[in-house]
N, CA, C and O atoms as a Tripos MOL2 file, in Angstrom:
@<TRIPOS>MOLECULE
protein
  220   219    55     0     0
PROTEIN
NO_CHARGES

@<TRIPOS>ATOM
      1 N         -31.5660   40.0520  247.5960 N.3       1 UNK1
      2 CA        -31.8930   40.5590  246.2810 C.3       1 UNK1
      3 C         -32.7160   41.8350  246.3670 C.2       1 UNK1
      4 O         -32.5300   42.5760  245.4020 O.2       1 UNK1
      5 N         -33.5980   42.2920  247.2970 N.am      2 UNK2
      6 CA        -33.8900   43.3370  247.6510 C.3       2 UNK2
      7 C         -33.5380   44.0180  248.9640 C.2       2 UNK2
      8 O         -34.2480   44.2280  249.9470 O.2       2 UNK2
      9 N         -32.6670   44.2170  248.8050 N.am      3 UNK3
     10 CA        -31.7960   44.3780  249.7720 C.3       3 UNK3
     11 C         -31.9600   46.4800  249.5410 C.2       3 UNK3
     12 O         -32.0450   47.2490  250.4990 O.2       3 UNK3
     13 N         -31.9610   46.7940  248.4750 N.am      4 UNK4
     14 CA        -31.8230   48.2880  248.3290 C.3       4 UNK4
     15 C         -33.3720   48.9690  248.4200 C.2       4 UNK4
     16 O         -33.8430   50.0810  248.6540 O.2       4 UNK4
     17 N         -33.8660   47.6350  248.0940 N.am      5 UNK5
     18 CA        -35.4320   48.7040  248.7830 C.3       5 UNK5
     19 C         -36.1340   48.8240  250.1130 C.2       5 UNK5
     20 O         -36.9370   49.6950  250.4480 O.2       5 UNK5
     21 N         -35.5650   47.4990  251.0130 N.am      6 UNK6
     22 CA        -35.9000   47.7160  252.6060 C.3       6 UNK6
     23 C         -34.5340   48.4220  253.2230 C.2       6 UNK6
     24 O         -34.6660   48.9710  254.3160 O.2       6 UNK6
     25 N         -33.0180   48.4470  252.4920 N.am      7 UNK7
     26 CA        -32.3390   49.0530  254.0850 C.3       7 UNK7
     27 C         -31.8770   49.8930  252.5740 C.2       7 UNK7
     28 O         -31.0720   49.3800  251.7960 O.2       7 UNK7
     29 N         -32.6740   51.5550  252.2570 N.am      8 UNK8
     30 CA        -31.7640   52.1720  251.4590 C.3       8 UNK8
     31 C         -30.3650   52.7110  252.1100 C.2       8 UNK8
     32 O         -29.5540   53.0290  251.2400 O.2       8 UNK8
     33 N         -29.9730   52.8590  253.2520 N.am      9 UNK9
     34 CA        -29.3300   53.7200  253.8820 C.3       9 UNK9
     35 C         -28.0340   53.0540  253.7440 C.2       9 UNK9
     36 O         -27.7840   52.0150  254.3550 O.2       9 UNK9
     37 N         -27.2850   53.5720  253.0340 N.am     10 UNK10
     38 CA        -25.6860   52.9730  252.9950 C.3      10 UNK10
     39 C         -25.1740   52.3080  254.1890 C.2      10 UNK10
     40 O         -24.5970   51.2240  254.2740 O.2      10 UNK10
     41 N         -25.4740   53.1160  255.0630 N.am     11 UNK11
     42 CA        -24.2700   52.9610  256.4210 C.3      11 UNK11
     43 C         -25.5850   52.5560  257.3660 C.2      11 UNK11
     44 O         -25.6090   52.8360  258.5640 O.2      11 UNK11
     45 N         -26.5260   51.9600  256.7800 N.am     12 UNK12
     46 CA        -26.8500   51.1440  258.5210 C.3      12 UNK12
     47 C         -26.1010   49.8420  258.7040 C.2      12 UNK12
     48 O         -25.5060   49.5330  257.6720 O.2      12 UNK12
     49 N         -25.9690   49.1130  259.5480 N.am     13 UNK13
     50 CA        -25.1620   48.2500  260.5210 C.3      13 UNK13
     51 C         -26.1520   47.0710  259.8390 C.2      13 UNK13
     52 O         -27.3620   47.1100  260.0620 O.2      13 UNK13
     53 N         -25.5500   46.0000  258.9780 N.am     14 UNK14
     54 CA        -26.2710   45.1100  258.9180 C.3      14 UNK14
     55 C         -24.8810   43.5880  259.0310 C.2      14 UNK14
     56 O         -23.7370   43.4540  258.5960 O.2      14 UNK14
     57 N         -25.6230   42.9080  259.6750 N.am     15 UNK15
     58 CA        -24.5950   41.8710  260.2220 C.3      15 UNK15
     59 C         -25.5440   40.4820  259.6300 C.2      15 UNK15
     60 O         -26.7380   40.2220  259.7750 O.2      15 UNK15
     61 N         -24.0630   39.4980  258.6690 N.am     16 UNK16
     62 CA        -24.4470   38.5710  258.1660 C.3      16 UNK16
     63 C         -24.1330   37.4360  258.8740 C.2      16 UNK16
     64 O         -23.3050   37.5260  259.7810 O.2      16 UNK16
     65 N         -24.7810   36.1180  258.5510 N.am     17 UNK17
     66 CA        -24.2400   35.2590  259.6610 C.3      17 UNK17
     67 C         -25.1300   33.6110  258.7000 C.2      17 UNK17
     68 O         -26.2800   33.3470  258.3490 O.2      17 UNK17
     69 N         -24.0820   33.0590  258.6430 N.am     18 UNK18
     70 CA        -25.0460   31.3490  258.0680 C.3      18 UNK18
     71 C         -24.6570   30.6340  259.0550 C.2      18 UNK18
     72 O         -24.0520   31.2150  259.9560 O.2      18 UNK18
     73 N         -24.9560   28.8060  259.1880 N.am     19 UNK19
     74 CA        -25.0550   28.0330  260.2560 C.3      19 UNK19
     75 C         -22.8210   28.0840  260.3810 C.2      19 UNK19
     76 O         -22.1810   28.0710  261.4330 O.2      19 UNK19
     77 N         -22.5190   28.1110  259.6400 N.am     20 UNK20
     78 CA        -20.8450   27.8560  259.3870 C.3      20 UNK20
     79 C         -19.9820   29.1640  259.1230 C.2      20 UNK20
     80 O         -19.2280   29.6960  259.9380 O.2      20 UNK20
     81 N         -20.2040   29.5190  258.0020 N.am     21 UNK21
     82 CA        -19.3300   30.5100  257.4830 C.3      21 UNK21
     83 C         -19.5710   31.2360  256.3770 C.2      21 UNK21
     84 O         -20.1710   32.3100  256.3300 O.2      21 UNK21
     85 N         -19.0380   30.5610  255.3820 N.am     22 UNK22
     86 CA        -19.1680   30.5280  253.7160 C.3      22 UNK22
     87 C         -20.3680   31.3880  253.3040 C.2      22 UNK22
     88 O         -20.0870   32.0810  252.3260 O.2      22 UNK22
     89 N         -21.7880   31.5770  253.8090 N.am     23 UNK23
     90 CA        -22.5420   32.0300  252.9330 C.3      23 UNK23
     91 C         -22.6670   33.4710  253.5680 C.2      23 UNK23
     92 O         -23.1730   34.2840  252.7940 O.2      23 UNK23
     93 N         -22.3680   33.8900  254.6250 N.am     24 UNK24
     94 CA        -22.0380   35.1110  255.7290 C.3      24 UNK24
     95 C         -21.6840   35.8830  255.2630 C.2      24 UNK24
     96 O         -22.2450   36.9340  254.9520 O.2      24 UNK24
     97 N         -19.9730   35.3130  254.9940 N.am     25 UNK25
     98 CA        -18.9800   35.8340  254.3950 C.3      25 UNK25
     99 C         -19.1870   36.4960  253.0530 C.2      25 UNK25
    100 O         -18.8950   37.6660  252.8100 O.2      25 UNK25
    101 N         -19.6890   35.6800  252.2520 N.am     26 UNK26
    102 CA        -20.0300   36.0620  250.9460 C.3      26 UNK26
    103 C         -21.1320   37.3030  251.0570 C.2      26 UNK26
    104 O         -20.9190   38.4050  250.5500 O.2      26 UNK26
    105 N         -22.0570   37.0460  251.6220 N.am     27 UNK27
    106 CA        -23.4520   37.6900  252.1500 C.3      27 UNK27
    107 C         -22.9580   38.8970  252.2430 C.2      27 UNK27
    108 O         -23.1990   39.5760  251.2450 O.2      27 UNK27
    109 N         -22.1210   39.6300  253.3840 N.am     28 UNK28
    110 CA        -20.9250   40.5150  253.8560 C.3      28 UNK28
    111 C         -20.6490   41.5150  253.0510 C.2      28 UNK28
    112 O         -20.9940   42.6950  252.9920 O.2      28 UNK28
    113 N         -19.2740   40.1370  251.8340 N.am     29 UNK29
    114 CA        -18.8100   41.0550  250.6100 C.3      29 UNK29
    115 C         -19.7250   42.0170  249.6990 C.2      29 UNK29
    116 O         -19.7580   43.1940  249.3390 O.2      29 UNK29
    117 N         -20.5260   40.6880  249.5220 N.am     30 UNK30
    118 CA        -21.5030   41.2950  248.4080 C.3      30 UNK30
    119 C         -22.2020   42.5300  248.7080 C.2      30 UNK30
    120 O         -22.5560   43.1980  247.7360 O.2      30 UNK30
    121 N         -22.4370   42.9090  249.7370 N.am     31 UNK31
    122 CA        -23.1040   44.0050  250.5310 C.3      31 UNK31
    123 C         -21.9380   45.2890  250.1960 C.2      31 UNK31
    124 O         -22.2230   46.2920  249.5420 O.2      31 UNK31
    125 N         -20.7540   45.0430  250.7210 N.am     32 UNK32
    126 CA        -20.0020   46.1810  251.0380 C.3      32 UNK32
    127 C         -19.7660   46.5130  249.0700 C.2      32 UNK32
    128 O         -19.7860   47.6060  248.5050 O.2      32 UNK32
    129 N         -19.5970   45.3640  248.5580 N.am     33 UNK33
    130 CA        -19.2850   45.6720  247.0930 C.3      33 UNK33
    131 C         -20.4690   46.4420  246.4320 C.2      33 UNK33
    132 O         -20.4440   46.9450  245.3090 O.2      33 UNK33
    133 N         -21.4740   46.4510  247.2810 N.am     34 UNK34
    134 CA        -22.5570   47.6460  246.9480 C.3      34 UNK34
    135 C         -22.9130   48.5790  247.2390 C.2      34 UNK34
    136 O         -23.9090   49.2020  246.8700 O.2      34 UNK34
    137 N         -21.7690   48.9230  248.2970 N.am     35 UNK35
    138 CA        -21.7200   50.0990  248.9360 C.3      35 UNK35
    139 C         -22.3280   50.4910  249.9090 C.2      35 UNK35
    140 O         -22.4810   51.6710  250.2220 O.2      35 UNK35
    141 N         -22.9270   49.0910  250.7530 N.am     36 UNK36
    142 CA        -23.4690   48.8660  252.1520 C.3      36 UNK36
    143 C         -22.0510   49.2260  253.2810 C.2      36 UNK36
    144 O         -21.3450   48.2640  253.5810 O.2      36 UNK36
    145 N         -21.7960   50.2250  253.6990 N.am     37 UNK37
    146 CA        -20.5830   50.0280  254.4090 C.3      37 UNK37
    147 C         -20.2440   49.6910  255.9410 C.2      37 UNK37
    148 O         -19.1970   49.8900  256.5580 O.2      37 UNK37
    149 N         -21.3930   49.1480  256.3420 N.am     38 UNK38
    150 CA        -21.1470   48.4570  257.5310 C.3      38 UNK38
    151 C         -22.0690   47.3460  257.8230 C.2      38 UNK38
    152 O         -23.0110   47.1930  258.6010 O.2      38 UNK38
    153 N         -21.2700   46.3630  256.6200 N.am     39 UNK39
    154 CA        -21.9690   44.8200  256.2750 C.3      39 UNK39
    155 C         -20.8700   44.3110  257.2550 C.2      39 UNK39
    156 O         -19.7380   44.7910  257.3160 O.2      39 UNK39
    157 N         -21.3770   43.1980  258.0780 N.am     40 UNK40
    158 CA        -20.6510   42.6100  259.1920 C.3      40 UNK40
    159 C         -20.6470   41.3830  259.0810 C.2      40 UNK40
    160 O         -21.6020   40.7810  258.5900 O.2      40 UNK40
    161 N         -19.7210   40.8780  259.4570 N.am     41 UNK41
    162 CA        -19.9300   38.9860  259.2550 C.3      41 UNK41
    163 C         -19.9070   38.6360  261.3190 C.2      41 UNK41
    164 O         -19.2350   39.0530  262.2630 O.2      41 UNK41
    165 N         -20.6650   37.9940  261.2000 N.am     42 UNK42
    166 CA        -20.9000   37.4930  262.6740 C.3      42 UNK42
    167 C         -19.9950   35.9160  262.5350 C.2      42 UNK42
    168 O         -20.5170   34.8820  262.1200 O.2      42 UNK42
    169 N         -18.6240   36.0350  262.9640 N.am     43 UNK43
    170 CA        -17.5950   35.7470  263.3710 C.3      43 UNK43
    171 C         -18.0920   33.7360  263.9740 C.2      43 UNK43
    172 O         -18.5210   33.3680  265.0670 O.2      43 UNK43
    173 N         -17.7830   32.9080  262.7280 N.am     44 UNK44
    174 CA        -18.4960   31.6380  263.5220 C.3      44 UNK44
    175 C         -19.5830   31.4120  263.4320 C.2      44 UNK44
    176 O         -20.1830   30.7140  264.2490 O.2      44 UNK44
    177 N         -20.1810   32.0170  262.2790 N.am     45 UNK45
    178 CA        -21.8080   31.9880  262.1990 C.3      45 UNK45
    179 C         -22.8940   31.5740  263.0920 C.2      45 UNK45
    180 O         -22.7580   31.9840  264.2440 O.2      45 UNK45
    181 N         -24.1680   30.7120  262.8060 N.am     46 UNK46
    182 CA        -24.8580   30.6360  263.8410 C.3      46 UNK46
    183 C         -24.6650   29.5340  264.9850 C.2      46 UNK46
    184 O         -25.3900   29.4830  265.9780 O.2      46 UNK46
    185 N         -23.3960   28.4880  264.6810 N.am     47 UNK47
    186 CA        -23.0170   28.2980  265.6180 C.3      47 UNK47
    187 C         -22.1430   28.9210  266.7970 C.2      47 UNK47
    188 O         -22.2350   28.8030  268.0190 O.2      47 UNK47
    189 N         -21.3790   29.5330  266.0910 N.am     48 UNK48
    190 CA        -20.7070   30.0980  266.8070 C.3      48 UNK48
    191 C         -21.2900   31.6840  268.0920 C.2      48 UNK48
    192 O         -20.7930   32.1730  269.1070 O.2      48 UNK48
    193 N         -22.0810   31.8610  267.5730 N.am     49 UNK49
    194 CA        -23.4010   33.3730  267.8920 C.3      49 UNK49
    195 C         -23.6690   32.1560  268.9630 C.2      49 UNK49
    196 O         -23.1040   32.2400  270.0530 O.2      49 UNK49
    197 N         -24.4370   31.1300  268.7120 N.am     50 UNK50
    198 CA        -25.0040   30.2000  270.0800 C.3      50 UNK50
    199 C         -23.9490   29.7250  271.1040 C.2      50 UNK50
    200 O         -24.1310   29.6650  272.3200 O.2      50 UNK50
    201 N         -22.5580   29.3200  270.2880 N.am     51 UNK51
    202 CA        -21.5290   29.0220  271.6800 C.3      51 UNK51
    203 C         -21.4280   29.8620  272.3560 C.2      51 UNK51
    204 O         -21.2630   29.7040  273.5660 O.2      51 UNK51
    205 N         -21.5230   31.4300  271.5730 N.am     52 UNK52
    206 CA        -20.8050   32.2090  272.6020 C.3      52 UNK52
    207 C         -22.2770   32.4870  273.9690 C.2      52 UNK52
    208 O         -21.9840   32.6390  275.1550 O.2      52 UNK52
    209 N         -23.5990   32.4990  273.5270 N.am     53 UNK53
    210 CA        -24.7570   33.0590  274.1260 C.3      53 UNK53
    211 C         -25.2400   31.5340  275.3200 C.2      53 UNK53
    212 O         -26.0610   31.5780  276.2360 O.2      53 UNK53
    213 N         -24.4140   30.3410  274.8820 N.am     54 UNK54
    214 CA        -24.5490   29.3870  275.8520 C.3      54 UNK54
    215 C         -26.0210   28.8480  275.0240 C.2      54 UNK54
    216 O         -26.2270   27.8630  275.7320 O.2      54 UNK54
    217 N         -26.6190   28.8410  274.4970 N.am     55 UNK55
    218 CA        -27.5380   28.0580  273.9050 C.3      55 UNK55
    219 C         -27.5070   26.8960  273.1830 C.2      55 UNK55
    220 O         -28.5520   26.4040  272.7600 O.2      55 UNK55
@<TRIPOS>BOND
     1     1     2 1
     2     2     3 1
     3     3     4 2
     4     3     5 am
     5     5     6 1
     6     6     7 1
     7     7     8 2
     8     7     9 am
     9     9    10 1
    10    10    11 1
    11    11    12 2
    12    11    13 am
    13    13    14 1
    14    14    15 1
    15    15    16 2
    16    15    17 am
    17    17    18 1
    18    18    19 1
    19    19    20 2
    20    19    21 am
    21    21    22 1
    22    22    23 1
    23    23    24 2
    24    23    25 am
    25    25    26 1
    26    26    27 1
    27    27    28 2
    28    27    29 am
    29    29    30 1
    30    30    31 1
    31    31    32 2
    32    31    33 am
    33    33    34 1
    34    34    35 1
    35    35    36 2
    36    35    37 am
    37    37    38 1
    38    38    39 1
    39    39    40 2
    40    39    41 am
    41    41    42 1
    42    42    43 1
    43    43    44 2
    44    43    45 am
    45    45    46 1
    46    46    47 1
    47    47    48 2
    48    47    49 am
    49    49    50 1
    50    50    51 1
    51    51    52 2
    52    51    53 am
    53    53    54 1
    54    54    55 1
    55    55    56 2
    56    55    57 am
    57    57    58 1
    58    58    59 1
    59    59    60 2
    60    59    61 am
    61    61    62 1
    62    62    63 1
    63    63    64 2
    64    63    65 am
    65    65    66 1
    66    66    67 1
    67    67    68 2
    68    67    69 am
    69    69    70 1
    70    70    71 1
    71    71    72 2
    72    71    73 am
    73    73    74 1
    74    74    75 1
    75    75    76 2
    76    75    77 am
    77    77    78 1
    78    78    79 1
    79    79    80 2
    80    79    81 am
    81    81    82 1
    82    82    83 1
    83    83    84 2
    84    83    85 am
    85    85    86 1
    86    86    87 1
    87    87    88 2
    88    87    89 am
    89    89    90 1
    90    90    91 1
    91    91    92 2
    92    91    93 am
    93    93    94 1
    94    94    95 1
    95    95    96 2
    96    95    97 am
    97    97    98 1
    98    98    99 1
    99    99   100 2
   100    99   101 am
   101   101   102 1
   102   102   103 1
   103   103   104 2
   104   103   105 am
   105   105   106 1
   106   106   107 1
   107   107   108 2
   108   107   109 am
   109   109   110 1
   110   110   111 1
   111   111   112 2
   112   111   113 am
   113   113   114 1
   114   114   115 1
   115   115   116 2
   116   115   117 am
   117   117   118 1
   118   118   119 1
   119   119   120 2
   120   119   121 am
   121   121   122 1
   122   122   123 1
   123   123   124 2
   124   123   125 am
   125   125   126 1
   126   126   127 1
   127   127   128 2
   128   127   129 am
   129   129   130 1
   130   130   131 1
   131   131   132 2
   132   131   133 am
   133   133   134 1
   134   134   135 1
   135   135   136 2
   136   135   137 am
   137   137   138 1
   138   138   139 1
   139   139   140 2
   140   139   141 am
   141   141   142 1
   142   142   143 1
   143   143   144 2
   144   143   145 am
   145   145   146 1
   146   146   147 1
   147   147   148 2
   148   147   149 am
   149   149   150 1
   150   150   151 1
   151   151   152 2
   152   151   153 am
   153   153   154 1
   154   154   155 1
   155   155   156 2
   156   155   157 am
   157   157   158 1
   158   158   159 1
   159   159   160 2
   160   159   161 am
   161   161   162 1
   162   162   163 1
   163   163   164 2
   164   163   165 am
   165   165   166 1
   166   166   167 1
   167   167   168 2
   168   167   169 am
   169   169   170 1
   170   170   171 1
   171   171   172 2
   172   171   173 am
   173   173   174 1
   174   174   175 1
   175   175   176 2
   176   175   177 am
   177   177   178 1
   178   178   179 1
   179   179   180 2
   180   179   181 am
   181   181   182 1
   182   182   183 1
   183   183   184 2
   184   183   185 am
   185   185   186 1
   186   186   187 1
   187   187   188 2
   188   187   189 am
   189   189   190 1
   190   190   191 1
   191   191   192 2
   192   191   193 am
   193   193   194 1
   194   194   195 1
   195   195   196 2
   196   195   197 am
   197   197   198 1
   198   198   199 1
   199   199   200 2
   200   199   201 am
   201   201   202 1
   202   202   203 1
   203   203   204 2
   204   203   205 am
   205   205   206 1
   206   206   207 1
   207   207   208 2
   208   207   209 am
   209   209   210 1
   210   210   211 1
   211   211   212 2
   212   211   213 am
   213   213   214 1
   214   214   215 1
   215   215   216 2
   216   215   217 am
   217   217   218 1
   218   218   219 1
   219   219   220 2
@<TRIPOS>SUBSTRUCTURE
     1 UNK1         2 RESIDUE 1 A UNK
     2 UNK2         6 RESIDUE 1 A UNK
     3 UNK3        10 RESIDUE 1 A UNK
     4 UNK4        14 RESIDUE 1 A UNK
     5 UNK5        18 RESIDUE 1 A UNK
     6 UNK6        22 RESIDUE 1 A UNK
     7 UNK7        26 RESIDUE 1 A UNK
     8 UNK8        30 RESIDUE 1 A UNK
     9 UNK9        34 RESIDUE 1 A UNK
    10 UNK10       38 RESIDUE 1 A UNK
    11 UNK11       42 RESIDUE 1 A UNK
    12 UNK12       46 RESIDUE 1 A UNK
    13 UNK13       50 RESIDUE 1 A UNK
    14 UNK14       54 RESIDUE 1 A UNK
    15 UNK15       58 RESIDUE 1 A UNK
    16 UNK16       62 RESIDUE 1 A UNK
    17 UNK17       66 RESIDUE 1 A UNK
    18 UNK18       70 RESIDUE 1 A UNK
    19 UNK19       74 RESIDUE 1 A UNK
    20 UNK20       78 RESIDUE 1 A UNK
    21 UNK21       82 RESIDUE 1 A UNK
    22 UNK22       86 RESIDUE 1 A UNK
    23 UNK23       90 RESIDUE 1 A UNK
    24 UNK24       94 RESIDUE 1 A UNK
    25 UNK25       98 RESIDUE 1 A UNK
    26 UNK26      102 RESIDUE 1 A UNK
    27 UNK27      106 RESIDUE 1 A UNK
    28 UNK28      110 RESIDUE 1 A UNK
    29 UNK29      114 RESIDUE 1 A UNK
    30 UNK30      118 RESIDUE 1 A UNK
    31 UNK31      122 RESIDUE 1 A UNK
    32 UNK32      126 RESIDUE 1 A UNK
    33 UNK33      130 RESIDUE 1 A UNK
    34 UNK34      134 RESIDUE 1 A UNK
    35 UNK35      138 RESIDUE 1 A UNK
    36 UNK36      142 RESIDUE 1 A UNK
    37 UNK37      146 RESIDUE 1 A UNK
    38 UNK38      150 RESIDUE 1 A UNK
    39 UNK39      154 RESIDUE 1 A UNK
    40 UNK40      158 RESIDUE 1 A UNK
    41 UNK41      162 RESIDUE 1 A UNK
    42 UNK42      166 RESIDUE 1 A UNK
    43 UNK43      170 RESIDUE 1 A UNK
    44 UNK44      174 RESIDUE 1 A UNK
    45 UNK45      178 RESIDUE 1 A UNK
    46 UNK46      182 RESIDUE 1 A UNK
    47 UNK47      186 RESIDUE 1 A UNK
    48 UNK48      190 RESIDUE 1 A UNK
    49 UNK49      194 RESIDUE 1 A UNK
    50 UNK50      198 RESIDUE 1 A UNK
    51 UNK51      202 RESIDUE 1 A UNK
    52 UNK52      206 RESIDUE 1 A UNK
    53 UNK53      210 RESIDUE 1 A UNK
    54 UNK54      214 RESIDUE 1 A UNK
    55 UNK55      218 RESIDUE 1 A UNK
């Protein structure tokens, strides 16, 4: 929700990620639909971030 007063910068790299999917994803859209243009979804959320890091 304040999202435009800590990262004003359109194009910094911000990568979303929940324990599954669903709220990432959304997290993501909602970003780019504001003209964040390199909102990222971290692929498998935070499980998936830990399978891949072996944790």
């Amino acid at each position: 929700m304040n999202i435009e007063a800590i990262i004003p910068d359109r194009d910094t790299v911000i990568l979303c990620y929940c324990n599954a999917y669903n709220r990432g994803a959304l997290s993501a859209n909602t970003l780019r639909e504001m003209g964040y243009t390199n909102a990222k979804l971290i692929a498998g959320g935070l499980k998936g971030y830990k399978s891949l890091k072996g944790a």
